[in-house]
N, C-alpha and C positions, 0 to 999 in steps of 0.2 A: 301278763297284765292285759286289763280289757283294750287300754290305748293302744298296744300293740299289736292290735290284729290289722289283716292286712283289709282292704277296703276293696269290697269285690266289683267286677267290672263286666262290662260286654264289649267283647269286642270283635271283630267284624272282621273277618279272614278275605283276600281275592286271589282267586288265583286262576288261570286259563284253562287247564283241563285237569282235572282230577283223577287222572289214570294209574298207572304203577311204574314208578321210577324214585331216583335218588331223592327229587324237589319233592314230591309227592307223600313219597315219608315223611319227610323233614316237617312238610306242613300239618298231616295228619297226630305225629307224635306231640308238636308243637300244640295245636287243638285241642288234644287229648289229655297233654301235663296241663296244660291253664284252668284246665276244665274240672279236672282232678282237685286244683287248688280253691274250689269254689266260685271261679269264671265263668260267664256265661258267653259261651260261642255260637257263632255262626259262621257259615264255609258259606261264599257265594264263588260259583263257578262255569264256566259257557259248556262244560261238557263233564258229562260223571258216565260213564256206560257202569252199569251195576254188575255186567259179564267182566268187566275189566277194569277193575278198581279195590284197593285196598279191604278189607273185612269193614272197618270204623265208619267207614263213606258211606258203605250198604246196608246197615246192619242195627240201624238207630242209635249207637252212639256219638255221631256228631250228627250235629243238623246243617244236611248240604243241603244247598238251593240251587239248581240250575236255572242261569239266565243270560238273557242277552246273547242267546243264539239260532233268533229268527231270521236274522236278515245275513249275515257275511257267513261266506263258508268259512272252511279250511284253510284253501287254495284258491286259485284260479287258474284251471287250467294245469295243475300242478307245479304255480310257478306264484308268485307274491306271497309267499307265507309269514313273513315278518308281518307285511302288513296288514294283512287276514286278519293275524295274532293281536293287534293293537288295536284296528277297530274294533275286533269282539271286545276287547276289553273296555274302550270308550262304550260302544253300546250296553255291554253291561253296568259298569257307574250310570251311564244314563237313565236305564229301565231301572233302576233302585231305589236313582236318587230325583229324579225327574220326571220319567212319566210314571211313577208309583208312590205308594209314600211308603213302600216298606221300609228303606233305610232310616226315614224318618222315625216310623214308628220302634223301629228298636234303639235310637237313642245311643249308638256305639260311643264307646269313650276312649277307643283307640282302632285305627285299621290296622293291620297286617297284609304287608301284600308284598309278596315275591314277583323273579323273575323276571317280569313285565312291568317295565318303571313310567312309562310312557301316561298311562291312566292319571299319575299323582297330580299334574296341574291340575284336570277336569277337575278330582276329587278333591284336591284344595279348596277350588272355587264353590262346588256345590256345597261342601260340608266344612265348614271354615273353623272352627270350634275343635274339629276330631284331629288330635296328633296323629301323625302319619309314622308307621314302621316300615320300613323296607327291606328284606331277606336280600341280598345281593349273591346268589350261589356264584355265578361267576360272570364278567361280562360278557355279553352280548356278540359284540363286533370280533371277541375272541373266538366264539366258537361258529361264526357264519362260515359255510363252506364254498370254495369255489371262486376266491378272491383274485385269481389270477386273471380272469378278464378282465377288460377295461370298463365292460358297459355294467358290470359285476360289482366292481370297484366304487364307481360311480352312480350306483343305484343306493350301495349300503350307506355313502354317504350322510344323507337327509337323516337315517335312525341311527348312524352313530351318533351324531351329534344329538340326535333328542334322547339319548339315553342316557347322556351325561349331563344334560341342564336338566329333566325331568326329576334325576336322583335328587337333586338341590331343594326339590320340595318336600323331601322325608323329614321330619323332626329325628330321626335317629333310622343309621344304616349298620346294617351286621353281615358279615361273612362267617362262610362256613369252616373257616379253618386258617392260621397263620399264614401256611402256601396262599389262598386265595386272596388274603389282606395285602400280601407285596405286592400280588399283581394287577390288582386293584391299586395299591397306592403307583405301580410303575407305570398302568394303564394311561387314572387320571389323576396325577399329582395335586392338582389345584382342589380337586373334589377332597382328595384324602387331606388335604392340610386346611379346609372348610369346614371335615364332618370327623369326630371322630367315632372310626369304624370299629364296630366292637365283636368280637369274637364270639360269634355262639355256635358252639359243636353241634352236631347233631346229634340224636339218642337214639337207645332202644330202651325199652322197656324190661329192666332188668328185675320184675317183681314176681314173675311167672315163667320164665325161663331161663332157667338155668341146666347143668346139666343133672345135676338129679331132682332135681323139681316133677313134679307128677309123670314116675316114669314109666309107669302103666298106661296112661293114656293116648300116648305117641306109639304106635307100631316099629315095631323096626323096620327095615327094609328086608324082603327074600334075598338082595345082595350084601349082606352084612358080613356074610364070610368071606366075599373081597376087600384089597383094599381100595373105599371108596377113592378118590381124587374129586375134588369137586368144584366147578366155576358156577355162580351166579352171576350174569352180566345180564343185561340188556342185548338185541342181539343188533347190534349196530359197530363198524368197523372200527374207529376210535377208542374199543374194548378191550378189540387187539387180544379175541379169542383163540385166533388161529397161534397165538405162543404157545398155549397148551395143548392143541392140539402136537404144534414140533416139537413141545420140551416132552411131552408122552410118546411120538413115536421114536425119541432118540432113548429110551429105555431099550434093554436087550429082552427079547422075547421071554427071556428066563423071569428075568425083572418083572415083565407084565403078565406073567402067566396068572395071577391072581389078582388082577388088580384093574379099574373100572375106572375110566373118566367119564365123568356126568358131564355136562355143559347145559345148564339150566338160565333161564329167565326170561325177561319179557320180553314177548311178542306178540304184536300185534299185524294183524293181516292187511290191518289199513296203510299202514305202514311200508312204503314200497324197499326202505332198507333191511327193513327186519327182516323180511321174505329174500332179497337178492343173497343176503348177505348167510344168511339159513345155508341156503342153496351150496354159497361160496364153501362155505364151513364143509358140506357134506363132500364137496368134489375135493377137498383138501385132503378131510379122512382117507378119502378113495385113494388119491393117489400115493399118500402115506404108508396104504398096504392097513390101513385101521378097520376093522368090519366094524359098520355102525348100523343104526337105526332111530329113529326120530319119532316119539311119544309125545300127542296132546291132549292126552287126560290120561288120569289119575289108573285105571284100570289097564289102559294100554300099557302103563309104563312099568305095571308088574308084570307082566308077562312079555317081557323080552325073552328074546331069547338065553340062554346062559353065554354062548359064547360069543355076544357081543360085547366089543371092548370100548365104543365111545358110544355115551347114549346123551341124545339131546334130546330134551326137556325143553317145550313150548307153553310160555305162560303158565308158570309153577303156581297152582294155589298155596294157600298157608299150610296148611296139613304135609303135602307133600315137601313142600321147603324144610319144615319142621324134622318129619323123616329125615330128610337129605343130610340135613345139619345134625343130624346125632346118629348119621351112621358113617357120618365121614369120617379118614383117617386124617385129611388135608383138603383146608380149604385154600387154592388157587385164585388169584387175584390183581390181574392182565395189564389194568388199563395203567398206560404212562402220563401222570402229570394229571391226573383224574383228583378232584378240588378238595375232595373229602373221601367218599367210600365210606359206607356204612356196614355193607358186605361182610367184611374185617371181624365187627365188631360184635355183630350178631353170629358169626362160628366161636369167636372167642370167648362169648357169653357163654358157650354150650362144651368150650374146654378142647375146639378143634383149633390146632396150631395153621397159622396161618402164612403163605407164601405170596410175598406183593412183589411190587415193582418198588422200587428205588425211589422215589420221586414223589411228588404234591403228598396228600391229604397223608396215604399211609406210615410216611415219617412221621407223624403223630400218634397216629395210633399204636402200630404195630412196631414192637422193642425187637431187634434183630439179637435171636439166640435167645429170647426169653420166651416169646408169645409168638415168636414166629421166627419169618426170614427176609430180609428184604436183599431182592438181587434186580441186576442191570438188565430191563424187559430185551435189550437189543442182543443176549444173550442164552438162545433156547438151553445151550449146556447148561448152564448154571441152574437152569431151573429145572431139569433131569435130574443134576445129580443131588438137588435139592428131595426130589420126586421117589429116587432110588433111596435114600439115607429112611427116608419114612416109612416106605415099603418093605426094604429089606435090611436094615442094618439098628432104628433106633426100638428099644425096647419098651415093652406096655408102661411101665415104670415112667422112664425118661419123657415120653408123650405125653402123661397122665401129670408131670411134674409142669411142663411146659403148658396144659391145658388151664392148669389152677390159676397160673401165671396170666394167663390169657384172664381167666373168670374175674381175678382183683385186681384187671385194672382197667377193663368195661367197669366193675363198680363205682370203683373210686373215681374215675372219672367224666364218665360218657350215659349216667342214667336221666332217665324223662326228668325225672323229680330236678335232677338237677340243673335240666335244660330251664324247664317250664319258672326257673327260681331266678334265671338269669332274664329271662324272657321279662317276669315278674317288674326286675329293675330296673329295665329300659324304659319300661311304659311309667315307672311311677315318675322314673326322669324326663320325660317328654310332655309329662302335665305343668312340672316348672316352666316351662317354655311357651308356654301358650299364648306371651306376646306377640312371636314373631308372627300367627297366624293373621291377626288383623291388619297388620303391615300388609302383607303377602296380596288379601283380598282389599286392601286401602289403593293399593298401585292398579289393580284390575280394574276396580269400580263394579259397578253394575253390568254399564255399557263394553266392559272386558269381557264377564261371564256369557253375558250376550253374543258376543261375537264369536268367542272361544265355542260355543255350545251350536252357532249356526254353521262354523264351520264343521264341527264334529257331523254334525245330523250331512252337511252338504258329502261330505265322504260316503256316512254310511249311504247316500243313495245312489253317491256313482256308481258304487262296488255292486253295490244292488242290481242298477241300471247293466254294470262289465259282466256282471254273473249271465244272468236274461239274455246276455247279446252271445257272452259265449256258450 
């Protein structure tokens, strides 16, 4: 029926760098299902490098915008990066909605904005009319490192707390998965028994990959007649790479004699942990007795040698991920208490069984003995003898049963369509609500906006001024 159709929108993504990570899917796939449904999007973001960002980012199907990163770096000094992160964000609502009329002139009828909750006042005030979404991947003050000192402790202070009154101004908050909804409700109680938090999965895109889906067009791998092992992580320590590297040298040489751990994903060279941590990984190898070698690009990484048995992969484009995922035997899967993992569900798509941890996101996903295996990360055995059952014991058959397993139930319940459908009826229930916004801007006033807005601009210039001096 004609009444039935959905009523199409724009709506206005934020997010702080639009590089290659878990959020960064999450956002791009989310853009991409709205947009599918007849939405119209926009990505505003303070960094896109087109050498280091998603296909969709670079490639004309979403319209990104870089802004609001003239004035604050990164860092300072390689040390404020919270609040680096925050002012670009204020500066960017600012340049959009204040000194431009772009946001005006697109007219959004909903934001979307992850990660970085701190912006939502500004953008209450300037854009009072637009319901506010908020992605919550996980909090903030959970993943700061280095809380043991005092002056450490006492600095995250001031952005704990604005990270949980700023949430207060979203018209509707979502989490990436049940695991991160408890710890968001243990985090901040009061918020979770104020807002109800709604559960949106993240997706892949289950329309064009699958495992027999165009399979002339993907190459194999020249190591196909090993067995792959394969980790995609980000190369940062909380990944907790180095399990696979012990659960792979506690195999018996006979065990590995055919058999290939990859350890693939992103790196970035700006990035001083990606680099140290590279490094840690390779001297682990070493002293493992692993002969390895380390490929950044595409051509490098065929012409290894054959008798290398751990090959790390810097910054995987699609193509070669693609490869990697349908010449694997096992996809490996590290990280403890990691919120979601999408990882999972893109080998499972492609009918590779998959090997997690125990713990957060992949209890959702991943069914132990169906689609995979879920064991205790504090235990490399377990995940060897997990390593040896696939290599040398379970048959093409038995794999190929547990791959299918893996294929219907990314469908059934983990695809865009289905994300972008949830997404869909949030936003239509955040236009109910469109009282509370003039409350919100009744308590500020004018003379609020004002003030809020001369204090924003007075930051961006000290930071300005701190940059200069150092």
């Amino acid at each position: 029926m004609a009444g039935d159709k959905k009523r199409s929108r724009t709506i206005v993504f934020l997010h702080p760098d639009l590089g290659i990570g878990g959020a960064e899917r999450l956002v791009v796939d989310a853009a991409v299902g709205l947009q599918k449904r007849g939405h119209r999007v926009v990505i505003f973001t303070s960094h896109c490098d087109p050498a280091h960002c998603f296909d969709e980012a670079r490639d004309g199907t979403l319209d990104v915008r870089v802004r609001g990163n003239t004035i604050i770096p990164t860092n300072l000094l390689g040390r404020f990066a919270i609040l680096c992160a925050i002012l670009r964000q204020l500066h960017l609502i600012l340049h959009i909605a204040l000194f431009t009329s772009e946001l005006r002139g697109l007219c959004p009828d909903a934001f979307f904005v992850d990660q970085l909750s701190a912006g939502l006042p500004l953008l209450t005030c300037l854009s009072p009319a637009t319901p506010i979404f908020f992605y919550c991947h996980f909090p903030d003050l959970l993943l700061a490192q280095g809380r043991t000192r005092l002056w450490k402790r006492l600095y995250r202070i001031p952005f704990d707390w604005l990270e949980q009154w700023s949430m207060t101004f979203a018209d509707a908050i979502a989490v990436n998965s049940a695991f991160t909804k408890s710890i968001v409700s243990q985090t901040w109680p009061a918020l979770a028994r104020s807002k109800n938090l709604h559960v949106v999965y993240p997706c892949i895109n289950t329309s064009t990959s699958t495992p027999s889906s165009q399979p002339d067009k993907v190459e194999p791998l020249p190591w196909t007649c090993d067995g792959i092992i394969l980790s995609i992580n980000r190369f940062e320590r909380k990944k907790n790479i180095a399990l696979a590297l012990r659960a792979f040298a506690l195999l018996s040489p006979q065990q590995r004699k055919t058999a290939k751990l990859i350890l693939a994903g992103g790196y970035d060279s700006r990035v001083a942990e990606n680099v140290s941590y590279h490094a840690e990984l390779v001297r682990l190898a070493d002293e493992l007795g692993l002969k390895n070698a380390t490929a950044k690009t595409l051509p490098s990484a065929l012409n290894i040698p054959p008798d290398v048995q751990v090959l790390f992969l810097l910054s995987v484009p699609n193509v070669l991920k693609e490869m990697l995922l349908r010449s694997a035997k096992l996809l490996v899967y590290t990280p403890s208490n990691e919120h979601f993992g999408i990882v999972p569900l893109e080998a499972m798509l492609r009918g590779v069984p998959v090997l997690a941890a125990d713990s957060g996101g992949p209890r959702e996903t991943v069914v132990d003995g169906e689609t995979g295996w879920l064991r205790d990360p504090r235990e490399p055995g377990a995940w060897s003898e997990v390593m040896g059952r696939v290599l040398n014991e379970m048959g093409e058959d038995e794999l190929k049963t547990m791959g299918r397993a893996g294929v219907e139930r990314v469908r059934g319940r983990f695809a865009e369509a289905q994300m972008a459908e949830r997404l869909e009826g949030i936003f239509e229930g955040m236009e109910k609500k469109g009282s509370r916004r003039s409350g919100v801007l009744g308590v500020l006033g004018v003379s609020g906006v004002s003030v809020l807005v001369a204090a924003v601009l007075g930051l961006l210039g000290a930071v300005m001024l701190a940059g200069t001096i150092g």
